[in-house]
DSSP file (Angstrom, degrees, kcal/mol; ACC not computed):
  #  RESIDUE AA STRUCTURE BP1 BP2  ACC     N-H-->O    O-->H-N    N-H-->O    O-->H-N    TCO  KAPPA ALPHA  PHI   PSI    X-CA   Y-CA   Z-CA
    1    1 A X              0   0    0      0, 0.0     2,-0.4     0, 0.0    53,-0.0   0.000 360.0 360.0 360.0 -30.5  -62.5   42.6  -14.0
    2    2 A X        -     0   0    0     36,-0.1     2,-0.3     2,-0.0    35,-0.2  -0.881 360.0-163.9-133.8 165.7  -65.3   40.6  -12.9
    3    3 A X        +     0   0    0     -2,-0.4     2,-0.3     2,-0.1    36,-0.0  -0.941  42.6  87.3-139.6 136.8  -67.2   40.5   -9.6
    4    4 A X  S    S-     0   0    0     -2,-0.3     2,-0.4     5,-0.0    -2,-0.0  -0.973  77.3 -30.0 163.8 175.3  -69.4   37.8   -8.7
    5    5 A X    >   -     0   0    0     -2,-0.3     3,-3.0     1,-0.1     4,-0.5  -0.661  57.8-118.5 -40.1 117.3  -69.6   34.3   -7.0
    6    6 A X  T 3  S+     0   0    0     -2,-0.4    -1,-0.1     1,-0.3     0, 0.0   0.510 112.4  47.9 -31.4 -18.3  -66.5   32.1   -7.4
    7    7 A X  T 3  S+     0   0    0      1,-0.1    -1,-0.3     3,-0.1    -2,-0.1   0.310  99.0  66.1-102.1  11.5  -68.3   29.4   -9.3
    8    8 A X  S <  S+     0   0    0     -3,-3.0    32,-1.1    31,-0.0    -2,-0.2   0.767 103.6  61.6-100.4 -26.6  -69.6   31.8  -11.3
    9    9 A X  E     -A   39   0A   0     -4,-0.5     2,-0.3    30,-0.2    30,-0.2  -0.627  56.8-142.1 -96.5 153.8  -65.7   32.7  -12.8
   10   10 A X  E     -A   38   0A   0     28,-2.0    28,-2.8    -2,-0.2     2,-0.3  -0.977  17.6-146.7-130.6 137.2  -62.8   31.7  -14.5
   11   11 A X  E     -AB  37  26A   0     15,-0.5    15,-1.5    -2,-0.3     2,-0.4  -0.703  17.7-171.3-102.7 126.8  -59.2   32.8  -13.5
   12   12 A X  E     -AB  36  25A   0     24,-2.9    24,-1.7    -2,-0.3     2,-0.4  -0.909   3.7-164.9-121.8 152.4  -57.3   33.2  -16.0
   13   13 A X  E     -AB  35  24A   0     11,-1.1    11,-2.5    -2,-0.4     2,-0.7  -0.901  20.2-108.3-123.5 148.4  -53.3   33.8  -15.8
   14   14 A X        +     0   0    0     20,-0.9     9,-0.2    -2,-0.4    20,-0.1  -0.751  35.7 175.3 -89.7 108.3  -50.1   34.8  -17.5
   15   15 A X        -     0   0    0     -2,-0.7     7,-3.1     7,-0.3     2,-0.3  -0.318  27.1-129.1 -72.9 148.9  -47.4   32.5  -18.4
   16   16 A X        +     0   0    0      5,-0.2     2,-0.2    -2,-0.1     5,-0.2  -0.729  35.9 172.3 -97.2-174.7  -44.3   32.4  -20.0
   17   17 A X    >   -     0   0    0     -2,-0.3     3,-1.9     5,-0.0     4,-0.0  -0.982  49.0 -92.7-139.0 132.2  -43.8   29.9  -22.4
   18   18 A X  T 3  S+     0   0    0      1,-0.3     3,-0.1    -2,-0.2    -2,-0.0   0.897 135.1  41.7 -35.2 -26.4  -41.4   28.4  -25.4
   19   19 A X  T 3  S-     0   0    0      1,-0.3    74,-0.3     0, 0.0    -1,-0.3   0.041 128.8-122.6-106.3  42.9  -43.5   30.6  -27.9
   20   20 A X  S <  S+     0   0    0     -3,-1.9    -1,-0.3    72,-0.1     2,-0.1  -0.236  71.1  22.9  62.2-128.6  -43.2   33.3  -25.0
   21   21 A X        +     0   0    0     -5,-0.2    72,-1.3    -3,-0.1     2,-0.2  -0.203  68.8 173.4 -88.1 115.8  -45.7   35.1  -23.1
   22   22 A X  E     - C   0  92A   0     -7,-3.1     2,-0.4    70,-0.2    -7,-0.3  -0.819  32.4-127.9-130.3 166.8  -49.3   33.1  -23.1
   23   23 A X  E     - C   0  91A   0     68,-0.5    68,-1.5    -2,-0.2    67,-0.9  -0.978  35.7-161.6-119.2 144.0  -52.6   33.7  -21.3
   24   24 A X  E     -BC  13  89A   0    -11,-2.5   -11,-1.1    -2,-0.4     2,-0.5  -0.697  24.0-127.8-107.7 157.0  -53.8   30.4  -19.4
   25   25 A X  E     -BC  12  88A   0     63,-1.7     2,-0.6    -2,-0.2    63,-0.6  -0.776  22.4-151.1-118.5 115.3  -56.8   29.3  -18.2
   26   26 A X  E >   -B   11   0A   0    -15,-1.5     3,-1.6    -2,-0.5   -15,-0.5  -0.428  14.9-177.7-101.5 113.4  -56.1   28.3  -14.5
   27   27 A X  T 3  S+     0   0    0     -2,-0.6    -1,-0.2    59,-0.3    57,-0.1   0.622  80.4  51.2 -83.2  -5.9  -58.8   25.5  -13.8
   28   28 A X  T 3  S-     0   0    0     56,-0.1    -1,-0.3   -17,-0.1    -2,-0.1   0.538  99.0-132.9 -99.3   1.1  -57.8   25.1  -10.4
   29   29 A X  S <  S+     0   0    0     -3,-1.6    -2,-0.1   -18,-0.2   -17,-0.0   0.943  79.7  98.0  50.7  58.0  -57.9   28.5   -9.6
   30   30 A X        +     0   0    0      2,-0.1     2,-0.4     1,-0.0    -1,-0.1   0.593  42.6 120.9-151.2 -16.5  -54.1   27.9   -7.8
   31   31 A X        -     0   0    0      1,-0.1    -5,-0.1     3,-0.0    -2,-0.0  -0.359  60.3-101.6-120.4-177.4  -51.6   28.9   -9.7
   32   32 A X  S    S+     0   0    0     -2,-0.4    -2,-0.1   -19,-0.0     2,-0.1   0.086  76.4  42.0 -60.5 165.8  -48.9   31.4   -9.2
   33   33 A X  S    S-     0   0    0    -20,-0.1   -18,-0.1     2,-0.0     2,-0.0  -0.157  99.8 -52.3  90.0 164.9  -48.6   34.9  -10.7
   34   34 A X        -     0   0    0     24,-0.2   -20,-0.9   -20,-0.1     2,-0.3  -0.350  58.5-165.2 -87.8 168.4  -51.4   37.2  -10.9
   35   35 A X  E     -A   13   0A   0    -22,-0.1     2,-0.2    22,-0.1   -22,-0.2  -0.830  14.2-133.4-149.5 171.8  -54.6   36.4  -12.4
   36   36 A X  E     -A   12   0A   0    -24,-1.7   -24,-2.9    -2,-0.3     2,-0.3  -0.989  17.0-133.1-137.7 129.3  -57.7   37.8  -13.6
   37   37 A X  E     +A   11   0A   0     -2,-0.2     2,-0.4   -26,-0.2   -26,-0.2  -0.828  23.4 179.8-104.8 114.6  -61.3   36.7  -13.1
   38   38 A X  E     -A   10   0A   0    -28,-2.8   -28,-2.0    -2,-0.3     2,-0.6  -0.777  28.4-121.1 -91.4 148.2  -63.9   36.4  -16.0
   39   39 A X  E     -A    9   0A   0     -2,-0.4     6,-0.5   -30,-0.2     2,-0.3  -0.731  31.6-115.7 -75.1 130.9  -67.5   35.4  -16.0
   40   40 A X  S    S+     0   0    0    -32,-1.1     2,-0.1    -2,-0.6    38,-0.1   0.363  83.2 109.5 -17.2 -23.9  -68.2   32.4  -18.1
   41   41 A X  S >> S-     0   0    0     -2,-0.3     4,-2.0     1,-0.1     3,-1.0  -0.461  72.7-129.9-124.7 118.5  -70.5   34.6  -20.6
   42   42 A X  T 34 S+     0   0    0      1,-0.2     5,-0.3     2,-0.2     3,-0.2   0.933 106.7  54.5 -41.6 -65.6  -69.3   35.5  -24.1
   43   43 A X  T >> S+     0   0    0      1,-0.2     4,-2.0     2,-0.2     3,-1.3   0.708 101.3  60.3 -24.1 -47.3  -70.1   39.2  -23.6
   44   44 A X  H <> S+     0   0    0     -3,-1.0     4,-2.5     1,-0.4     2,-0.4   0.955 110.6  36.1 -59.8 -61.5  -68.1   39.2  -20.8
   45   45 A X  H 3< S+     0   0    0     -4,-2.0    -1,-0.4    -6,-0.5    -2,-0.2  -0.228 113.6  50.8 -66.7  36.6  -65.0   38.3  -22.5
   46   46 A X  H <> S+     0   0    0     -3,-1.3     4,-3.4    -2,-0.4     5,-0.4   0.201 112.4  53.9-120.9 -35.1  -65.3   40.0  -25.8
   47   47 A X  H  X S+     0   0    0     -4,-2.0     4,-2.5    -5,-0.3     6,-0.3   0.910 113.6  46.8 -38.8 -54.4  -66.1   43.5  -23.3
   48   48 A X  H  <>S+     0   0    0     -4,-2.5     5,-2.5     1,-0.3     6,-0.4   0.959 115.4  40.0 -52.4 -62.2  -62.8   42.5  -21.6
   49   49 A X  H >45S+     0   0    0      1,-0.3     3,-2.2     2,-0.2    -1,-0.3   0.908 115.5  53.4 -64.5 -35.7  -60.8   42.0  -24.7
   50   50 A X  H 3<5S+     0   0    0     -4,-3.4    -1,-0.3     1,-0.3    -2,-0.2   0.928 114.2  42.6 -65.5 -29.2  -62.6   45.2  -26.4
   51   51 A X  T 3<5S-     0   0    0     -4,-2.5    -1,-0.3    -5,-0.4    -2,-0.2   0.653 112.1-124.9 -90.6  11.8  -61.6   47.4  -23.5
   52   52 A X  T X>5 +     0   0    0     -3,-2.2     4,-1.4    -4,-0.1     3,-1.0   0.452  62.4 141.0  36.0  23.7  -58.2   45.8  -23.4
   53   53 A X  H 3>< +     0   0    0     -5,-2.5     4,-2.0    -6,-0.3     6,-0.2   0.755  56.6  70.0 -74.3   0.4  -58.5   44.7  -19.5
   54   54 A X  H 34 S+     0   0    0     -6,-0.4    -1,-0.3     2,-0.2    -2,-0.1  -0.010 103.6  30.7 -82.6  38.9  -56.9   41.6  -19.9
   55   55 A X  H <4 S+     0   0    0     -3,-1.0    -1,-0.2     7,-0.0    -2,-0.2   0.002 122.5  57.9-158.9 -17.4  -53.8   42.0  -20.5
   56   56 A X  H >< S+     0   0    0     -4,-1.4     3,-2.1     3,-0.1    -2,-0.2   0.952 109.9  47.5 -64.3 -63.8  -54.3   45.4  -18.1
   57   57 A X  T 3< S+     0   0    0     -4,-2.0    -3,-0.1    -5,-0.2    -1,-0.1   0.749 109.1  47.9 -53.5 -37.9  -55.5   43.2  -15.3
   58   58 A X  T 3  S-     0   0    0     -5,-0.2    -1,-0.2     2,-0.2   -24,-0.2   0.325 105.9-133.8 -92.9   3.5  -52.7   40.7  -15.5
   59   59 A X    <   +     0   0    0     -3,-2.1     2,-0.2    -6,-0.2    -3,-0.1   0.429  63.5 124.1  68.7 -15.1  -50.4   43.9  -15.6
   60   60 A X        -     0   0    0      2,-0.0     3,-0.3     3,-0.0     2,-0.2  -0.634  45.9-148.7 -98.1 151.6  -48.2   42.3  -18.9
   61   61 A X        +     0   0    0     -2,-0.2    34,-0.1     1,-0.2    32,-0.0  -0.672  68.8  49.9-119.1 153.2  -47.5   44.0  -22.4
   62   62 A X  S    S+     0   0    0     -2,-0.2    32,-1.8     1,-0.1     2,-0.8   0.311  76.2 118.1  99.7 -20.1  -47.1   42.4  -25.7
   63   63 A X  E     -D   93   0A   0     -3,-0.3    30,-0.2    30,-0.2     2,-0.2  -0.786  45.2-155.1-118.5 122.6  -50.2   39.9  -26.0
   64   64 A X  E     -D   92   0A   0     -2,-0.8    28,-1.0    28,-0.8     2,-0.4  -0.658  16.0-159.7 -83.7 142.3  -53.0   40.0  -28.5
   65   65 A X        -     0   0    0     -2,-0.2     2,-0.4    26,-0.2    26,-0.1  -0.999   4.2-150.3-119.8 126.0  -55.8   38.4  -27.0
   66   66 A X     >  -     0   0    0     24,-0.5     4,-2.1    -2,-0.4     5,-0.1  -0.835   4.3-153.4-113.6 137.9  -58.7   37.0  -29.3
   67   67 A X  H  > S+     0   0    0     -2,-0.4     4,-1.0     1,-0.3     5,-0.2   0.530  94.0  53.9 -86.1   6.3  -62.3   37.0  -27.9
   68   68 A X  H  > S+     0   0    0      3,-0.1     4,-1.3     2,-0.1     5,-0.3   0.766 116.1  39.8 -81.0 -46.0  -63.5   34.1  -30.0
   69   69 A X  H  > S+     0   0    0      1,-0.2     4,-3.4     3,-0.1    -2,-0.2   0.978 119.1  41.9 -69.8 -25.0  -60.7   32.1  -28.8
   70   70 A X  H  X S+     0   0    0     -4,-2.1     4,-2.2     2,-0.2     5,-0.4   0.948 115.7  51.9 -76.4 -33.3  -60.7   33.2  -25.2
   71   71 A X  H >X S+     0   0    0     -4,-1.0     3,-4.3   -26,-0.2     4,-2.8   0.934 120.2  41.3 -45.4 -73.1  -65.0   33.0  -25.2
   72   72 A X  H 3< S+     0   0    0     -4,-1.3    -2,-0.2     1,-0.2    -1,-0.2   0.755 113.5  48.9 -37.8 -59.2  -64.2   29.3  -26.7
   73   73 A X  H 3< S+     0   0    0     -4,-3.4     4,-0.4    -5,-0.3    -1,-0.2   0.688 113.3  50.2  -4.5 -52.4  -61.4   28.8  -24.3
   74   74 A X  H << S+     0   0    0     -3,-4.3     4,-0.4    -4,-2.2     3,-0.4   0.876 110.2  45.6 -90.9 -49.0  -63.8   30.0  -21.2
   75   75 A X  S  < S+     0   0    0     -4,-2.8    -1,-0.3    -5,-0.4    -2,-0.2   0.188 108.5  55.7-110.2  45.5  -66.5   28.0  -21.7
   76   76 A X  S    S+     0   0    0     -5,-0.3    -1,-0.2     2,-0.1    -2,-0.2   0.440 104.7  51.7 -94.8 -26.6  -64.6   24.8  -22.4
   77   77 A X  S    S+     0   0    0     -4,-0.4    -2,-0.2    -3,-0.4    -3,-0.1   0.369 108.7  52.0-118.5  -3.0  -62.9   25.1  -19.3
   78   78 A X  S    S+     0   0    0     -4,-0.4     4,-0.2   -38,-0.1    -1,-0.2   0.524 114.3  45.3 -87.7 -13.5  -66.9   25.5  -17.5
   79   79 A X  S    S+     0   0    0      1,-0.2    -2,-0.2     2,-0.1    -1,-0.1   0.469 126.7  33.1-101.2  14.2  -68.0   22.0  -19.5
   80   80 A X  S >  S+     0   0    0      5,-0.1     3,-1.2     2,-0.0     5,-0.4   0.420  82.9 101.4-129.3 -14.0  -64.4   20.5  -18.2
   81   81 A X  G >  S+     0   0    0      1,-0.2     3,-0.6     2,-0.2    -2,-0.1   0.763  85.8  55.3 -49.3 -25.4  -63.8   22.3  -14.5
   82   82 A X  G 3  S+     0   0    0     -4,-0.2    -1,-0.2     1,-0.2    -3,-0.1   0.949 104.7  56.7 -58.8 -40.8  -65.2   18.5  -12.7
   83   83 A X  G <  S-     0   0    0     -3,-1.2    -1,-0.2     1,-0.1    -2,-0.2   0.623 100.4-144.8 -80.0  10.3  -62.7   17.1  -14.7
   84   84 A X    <   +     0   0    0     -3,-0.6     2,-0.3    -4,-0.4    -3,-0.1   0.928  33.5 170.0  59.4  50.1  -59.5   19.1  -13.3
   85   85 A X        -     0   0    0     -5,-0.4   -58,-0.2     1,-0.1    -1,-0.2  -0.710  34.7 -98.7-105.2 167.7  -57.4   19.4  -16.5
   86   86 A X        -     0   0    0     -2,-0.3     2,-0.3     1,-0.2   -59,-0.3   0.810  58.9 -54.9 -32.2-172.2  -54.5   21.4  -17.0
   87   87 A X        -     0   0    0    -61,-0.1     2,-0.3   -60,-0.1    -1,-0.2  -0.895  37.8-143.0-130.3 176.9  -54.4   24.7  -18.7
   88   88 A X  E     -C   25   0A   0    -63,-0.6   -63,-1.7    -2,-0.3     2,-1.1  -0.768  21.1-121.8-119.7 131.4  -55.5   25.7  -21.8
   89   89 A X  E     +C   24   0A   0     -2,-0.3   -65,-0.2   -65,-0.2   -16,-0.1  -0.519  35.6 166.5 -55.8  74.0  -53.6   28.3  -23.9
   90   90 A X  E     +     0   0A   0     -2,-1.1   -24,-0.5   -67,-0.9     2,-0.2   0.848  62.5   7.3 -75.5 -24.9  -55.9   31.2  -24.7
   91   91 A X  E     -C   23   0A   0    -68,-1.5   -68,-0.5   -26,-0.1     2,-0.2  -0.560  58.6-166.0-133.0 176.3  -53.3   34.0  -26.1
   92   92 A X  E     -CD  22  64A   0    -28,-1.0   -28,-0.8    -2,-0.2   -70,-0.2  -0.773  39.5 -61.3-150.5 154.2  -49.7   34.3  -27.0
   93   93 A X  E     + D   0  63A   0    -72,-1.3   -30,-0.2   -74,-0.3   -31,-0.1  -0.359  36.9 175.2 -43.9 108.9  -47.0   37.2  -27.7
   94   94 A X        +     0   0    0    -32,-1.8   -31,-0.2    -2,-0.2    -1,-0.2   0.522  43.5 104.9-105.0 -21.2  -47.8   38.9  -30.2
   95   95 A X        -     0   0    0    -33,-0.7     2,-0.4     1,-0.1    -2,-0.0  -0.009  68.4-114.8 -60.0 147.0  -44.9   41.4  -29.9
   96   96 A X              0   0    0      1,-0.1    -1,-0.1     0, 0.0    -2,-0.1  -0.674 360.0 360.0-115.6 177.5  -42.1   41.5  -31.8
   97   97 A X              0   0    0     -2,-0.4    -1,-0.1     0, 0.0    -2,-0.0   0.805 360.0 360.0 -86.3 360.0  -38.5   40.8  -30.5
């Protein structure tokens, strides 16, 4: 999805969850399953989500992704990458069972 420096992007992953199927944002760039690299840059992420490659890139079906939450999401997690925290819930399963 993105090409660039590694400190210029943020890896984002899919997870399951109790409310099932989420996209994270992996601030340590480490954890397992496959992931997908944005640039920081609102454009970049609402491009993603409009062409649907997120949820292409991370290979899984079933999850609306919304590019105001994931923009918000993305550059929270550039003003908070010193501090290491956890990840941050950008998406969930939107499918129904």
């Amino acid at each position: 999805m993105a090409r660039g420096a590694a400190a210029d992007l943020v890896r984002i992953v899919a997870r399951e969850s109790d409310a099932g199927l989420v996209i994270v944002i992996d601030h340590r760039k480490s954890m397992p399953g496959r992931g997908a690299w944005l640039h920081a840059r609102t454009d970049c992420v609402s491009a993603a989500v409009r062409r649907k490659a997120v949820p292409a890139a991370l290979r899984v079906n079933g999850v609306t992704v919304d590019p105001d939450d994931l923009s918000a999401a993305v550059l929270r997690s550039t003003q908070n990458e010193a501090h290491g925290s956890g990840p941050e819930q950008v998406a969930e399963d939107m499918s129904t069972p």
